[in-house]
N, CA, C and O atoms as CSV, one atom per row, in Angstrom:
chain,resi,resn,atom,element,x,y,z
A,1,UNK,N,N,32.408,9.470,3.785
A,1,UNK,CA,C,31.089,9.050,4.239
A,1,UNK,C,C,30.036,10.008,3.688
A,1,UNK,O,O,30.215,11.179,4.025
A,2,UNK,N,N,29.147,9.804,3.039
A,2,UNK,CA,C,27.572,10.470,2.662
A,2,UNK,C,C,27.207,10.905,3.827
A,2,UNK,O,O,27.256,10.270,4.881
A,3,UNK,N,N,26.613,12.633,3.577
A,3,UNK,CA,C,25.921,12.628,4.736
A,3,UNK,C,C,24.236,12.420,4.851
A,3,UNK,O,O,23.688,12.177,3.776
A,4,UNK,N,N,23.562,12.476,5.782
A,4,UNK,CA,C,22.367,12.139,6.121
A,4,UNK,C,C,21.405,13.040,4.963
A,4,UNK,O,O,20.264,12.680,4.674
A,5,UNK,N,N,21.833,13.831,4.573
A,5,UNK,CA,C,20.715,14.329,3.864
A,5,UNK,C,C,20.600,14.045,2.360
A,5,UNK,O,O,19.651,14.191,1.590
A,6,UNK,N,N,22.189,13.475,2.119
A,6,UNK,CA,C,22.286,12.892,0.335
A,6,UNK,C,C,21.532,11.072,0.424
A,6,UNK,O,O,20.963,10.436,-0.463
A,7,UNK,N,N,21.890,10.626,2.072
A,7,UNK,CA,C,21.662,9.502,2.151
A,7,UNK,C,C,19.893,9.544,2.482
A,7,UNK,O,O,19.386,8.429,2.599
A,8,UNK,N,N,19.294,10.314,2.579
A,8,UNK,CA,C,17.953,9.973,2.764
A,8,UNK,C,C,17.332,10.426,1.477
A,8,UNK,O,O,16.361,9.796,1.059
A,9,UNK,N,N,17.911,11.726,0.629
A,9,UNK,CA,C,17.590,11.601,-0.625
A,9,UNK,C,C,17.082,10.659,-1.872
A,9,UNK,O,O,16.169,10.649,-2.697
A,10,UNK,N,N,18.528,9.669,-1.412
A,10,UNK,CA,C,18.689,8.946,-2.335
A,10,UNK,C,C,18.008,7.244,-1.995
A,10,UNK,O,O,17.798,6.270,-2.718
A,11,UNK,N,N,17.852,7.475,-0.776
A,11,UNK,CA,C,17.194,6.334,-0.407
A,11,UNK,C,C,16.029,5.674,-0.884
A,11,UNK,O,O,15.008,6.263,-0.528
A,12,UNK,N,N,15.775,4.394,-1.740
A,12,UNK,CA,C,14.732,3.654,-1.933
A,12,UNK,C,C,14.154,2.908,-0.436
A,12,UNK,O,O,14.941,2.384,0.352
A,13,UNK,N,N,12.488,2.965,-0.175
A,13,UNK,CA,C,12.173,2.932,1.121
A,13,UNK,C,C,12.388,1.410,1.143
A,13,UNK,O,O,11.259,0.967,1.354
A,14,UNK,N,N,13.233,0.379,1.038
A,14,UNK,CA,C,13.620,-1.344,1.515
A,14,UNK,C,C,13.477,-1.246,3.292
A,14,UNK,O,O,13.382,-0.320,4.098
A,15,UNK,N,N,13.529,-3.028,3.392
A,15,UNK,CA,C,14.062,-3.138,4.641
A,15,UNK,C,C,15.363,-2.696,5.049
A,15,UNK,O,O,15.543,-2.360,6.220
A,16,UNK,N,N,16.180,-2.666,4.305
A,16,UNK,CA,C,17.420,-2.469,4.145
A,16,UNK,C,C,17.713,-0.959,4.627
A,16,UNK,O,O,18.433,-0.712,5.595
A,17,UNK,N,N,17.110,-0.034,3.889
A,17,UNK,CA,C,16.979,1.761,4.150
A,17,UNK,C,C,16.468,1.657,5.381
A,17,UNK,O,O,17.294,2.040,6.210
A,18,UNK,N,N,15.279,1.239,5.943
A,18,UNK,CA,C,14.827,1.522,7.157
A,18,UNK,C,C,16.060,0.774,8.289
A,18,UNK,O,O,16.723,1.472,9.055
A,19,UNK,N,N,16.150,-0.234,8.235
A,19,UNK,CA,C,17.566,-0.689,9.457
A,19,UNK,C,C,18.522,0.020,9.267
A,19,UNK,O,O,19.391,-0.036,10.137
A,20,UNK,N,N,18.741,0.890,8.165
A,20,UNK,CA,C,19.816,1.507,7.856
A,20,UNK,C,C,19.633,2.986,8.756
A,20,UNK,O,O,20.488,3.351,9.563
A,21,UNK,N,N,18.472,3.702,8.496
A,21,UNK,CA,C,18.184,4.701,8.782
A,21,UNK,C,C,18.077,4.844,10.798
A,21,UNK,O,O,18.669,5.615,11.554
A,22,UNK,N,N,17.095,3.769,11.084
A,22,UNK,CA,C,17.124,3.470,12.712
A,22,UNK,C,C,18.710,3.169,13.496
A,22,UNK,O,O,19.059,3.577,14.603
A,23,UNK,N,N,19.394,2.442,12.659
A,23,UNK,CA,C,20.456,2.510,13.146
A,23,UNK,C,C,21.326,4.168,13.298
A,23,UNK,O,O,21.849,4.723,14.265
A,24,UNK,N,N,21.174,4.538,11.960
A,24,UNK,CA,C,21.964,6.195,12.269
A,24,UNK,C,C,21.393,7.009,13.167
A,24,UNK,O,O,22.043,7.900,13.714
A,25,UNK,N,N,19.889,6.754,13.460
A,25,UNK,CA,C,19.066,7.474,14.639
A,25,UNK,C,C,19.592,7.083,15.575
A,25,UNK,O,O,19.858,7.970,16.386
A,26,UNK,N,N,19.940,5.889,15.902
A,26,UNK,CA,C,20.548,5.420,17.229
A,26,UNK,C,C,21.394,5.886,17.692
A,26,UNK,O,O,21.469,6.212,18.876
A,27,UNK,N,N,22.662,6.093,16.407
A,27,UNK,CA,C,23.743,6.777,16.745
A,27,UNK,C,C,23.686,8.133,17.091
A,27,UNK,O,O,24.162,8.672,18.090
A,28,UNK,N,N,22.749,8.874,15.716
A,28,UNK,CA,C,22.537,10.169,16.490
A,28,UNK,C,C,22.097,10.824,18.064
A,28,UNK,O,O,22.382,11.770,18.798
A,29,UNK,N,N,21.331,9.787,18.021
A,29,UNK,CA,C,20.584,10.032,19.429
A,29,UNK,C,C,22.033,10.239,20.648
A,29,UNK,O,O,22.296,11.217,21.349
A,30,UNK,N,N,22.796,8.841,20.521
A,30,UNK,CA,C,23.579,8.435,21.505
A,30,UNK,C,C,24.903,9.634,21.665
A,30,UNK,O,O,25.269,10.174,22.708
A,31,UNK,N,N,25.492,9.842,20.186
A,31,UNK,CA,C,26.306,10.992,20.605
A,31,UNK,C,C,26.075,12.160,20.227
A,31,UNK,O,O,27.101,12.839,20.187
A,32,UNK,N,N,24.690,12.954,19.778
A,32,UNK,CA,C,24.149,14.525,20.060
A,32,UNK,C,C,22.884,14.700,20.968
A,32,UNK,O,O,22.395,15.787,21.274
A,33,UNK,N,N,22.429,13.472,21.353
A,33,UNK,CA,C,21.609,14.109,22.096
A,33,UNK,C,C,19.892,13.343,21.552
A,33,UNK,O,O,20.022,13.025,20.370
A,34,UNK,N,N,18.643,13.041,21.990
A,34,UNK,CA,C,17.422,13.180,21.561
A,34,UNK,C,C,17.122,14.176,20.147
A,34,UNK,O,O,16.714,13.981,19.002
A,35,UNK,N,N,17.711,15.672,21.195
A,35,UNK,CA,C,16.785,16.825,20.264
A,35,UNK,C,C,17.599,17.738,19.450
A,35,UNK,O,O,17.536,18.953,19.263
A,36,UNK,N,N,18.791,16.329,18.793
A,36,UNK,CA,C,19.692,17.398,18.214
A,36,UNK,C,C,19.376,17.423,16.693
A,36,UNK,O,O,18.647,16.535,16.250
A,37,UNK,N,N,19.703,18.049,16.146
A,37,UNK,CA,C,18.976,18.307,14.307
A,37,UNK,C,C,19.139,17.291,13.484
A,37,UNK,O,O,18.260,16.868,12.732
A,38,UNK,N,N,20.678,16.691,13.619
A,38,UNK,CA,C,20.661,15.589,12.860
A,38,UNK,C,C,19.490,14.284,13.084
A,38,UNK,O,O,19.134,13.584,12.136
A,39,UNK,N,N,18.957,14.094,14.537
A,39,UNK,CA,C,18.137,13.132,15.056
A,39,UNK,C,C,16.785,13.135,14.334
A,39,UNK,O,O,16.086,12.201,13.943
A,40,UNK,N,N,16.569,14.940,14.253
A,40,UNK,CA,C,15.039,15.047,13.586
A,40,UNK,C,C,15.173,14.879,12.430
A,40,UNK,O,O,14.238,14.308,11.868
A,41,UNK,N,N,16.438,15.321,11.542
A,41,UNK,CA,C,16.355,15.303,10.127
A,41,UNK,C,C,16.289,13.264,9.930
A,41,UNK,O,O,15.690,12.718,9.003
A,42,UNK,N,N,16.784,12.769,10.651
A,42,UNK,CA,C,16.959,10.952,10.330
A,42,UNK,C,C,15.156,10.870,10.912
A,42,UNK,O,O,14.339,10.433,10.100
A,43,UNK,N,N,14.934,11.068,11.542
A,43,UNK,CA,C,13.142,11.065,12.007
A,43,UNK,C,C,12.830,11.013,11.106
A,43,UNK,O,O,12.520,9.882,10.732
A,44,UNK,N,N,12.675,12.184,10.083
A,44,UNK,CA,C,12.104,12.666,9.317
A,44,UNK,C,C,12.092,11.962,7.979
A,44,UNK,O,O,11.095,12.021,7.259
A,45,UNK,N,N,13.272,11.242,7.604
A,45,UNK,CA,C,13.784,10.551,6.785
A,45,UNK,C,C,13.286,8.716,7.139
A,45,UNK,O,O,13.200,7.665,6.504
A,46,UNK,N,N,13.128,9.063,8.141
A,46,UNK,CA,C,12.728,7.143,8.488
A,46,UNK,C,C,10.944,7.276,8.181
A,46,UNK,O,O,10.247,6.688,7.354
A,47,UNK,N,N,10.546,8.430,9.356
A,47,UNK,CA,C,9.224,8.751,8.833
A,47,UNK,C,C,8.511,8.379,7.007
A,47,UNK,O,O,7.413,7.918,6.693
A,48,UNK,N,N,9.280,8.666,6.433
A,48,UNK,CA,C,9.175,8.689,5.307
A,48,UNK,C,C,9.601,7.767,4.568
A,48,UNK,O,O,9.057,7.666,3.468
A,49,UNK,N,N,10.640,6.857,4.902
A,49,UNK,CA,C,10.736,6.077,4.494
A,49,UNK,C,C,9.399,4.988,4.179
A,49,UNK,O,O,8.802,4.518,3.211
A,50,UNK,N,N,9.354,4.911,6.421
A,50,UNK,CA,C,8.335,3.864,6.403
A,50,UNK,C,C,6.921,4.019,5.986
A,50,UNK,O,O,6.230,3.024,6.203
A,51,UNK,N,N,6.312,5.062,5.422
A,51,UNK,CA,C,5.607,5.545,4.953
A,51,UNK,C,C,5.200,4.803,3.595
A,51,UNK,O,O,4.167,4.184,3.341
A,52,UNK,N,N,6.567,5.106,2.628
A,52,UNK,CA,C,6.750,4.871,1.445
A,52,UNK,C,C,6.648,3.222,1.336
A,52,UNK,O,O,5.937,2.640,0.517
A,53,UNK,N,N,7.252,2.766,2.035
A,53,UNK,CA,C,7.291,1.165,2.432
A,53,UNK,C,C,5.726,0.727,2.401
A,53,UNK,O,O,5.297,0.006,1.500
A,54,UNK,N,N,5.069,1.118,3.245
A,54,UNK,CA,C,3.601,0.572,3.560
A,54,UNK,C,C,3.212,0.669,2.598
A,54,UNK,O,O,2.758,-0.336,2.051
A,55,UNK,N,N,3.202,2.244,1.761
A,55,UNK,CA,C,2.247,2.328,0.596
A,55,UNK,C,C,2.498,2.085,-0.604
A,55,UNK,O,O,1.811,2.179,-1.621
A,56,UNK,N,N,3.804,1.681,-0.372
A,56,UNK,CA,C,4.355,0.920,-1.983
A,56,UNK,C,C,4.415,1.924,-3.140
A,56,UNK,O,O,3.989,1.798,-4.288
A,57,UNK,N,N,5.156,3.125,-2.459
A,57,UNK,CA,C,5.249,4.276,-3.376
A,57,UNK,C,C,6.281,4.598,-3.323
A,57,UNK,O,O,6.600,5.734,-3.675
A,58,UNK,N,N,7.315,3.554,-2.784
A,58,UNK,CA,C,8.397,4.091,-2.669
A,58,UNK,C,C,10.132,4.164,-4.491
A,58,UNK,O,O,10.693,3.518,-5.376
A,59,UNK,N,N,10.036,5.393,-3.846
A,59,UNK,CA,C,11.386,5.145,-5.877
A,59,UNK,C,C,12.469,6.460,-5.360
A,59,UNK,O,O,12.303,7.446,-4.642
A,60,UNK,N,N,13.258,6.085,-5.879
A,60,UNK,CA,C,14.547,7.099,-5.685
A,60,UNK,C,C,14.192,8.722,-6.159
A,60,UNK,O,O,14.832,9.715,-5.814
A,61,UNK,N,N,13.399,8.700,-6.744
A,61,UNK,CA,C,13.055,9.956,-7.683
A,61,UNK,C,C,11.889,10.595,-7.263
A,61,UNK,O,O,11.316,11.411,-7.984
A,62,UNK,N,N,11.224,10.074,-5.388
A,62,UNK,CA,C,10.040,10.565,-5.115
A,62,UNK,C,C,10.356,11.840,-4.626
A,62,UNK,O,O,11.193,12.260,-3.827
A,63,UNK,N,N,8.901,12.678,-5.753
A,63,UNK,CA,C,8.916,14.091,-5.113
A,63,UNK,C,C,9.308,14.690,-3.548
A,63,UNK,O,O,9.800,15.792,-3.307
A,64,UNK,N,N,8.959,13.690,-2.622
A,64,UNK,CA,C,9.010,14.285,-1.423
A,64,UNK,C,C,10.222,14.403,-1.002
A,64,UNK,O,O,10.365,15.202,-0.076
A,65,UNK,N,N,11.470,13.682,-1.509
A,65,UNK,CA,C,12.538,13.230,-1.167
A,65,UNK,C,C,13.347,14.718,-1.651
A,65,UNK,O,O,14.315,15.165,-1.037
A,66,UNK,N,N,12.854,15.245,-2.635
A,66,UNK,CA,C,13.797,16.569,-3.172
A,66,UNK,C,C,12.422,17.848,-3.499
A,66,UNK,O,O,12.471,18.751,-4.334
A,67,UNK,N,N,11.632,17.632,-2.837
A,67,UNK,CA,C,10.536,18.980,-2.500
A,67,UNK,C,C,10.646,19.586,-3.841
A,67,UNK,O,O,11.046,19.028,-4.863
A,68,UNK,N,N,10.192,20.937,-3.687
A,68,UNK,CA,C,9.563,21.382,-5.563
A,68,UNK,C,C,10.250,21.176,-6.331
A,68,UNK,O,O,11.207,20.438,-6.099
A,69,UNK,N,N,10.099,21.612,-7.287
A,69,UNK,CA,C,11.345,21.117,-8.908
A,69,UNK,C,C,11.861,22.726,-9.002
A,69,UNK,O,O,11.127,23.704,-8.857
A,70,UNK,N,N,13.478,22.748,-9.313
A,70,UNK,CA,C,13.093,23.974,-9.761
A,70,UNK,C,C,12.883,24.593,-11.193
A,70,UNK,O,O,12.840,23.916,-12.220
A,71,UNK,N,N,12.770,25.822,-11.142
A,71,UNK,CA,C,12.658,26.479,-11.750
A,71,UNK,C,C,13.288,26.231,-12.958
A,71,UNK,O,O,14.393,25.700,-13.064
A,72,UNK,N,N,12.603,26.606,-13.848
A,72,UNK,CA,C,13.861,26.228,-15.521
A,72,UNK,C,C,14.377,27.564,-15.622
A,72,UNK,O,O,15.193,27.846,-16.500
């Protein structure tokens, strides 16, 4: 199984990613808890998803998804 942080990486923002993503929140929620890390990191990842969705900026390769570039 991928975990949550390769799977929100790689995520293009679809309907598909977002039911995908609310559903793993669900789960997270149900067996760690509201305020457990995995819950905020899928927040954070749906956040953004649906973000990307509205503004039609969404692509596998968006900066926000893998933060600065590094270094050469």
């Amino acid at each position: 199984m991928t975990d949550i942080h390769t799977r929100s990486r790689e995520a293009l923002a679809g309907p598909r990613v977002i039911e995908d993503l609310n559903r793993l929140l669900e789960i997270a929620r149900r067996e760690h808890g509201p305020q457990a890390r995995s819950a905020r990191y899928i927040e954070e990842a749906l956040v953004r998803a649906e973000g990307e969705a509205r503004e039609g900026t969404a692509r596998a390769t968006s900066p926000a998804w893998y933060g600065p570039a590094p270094a050469a």
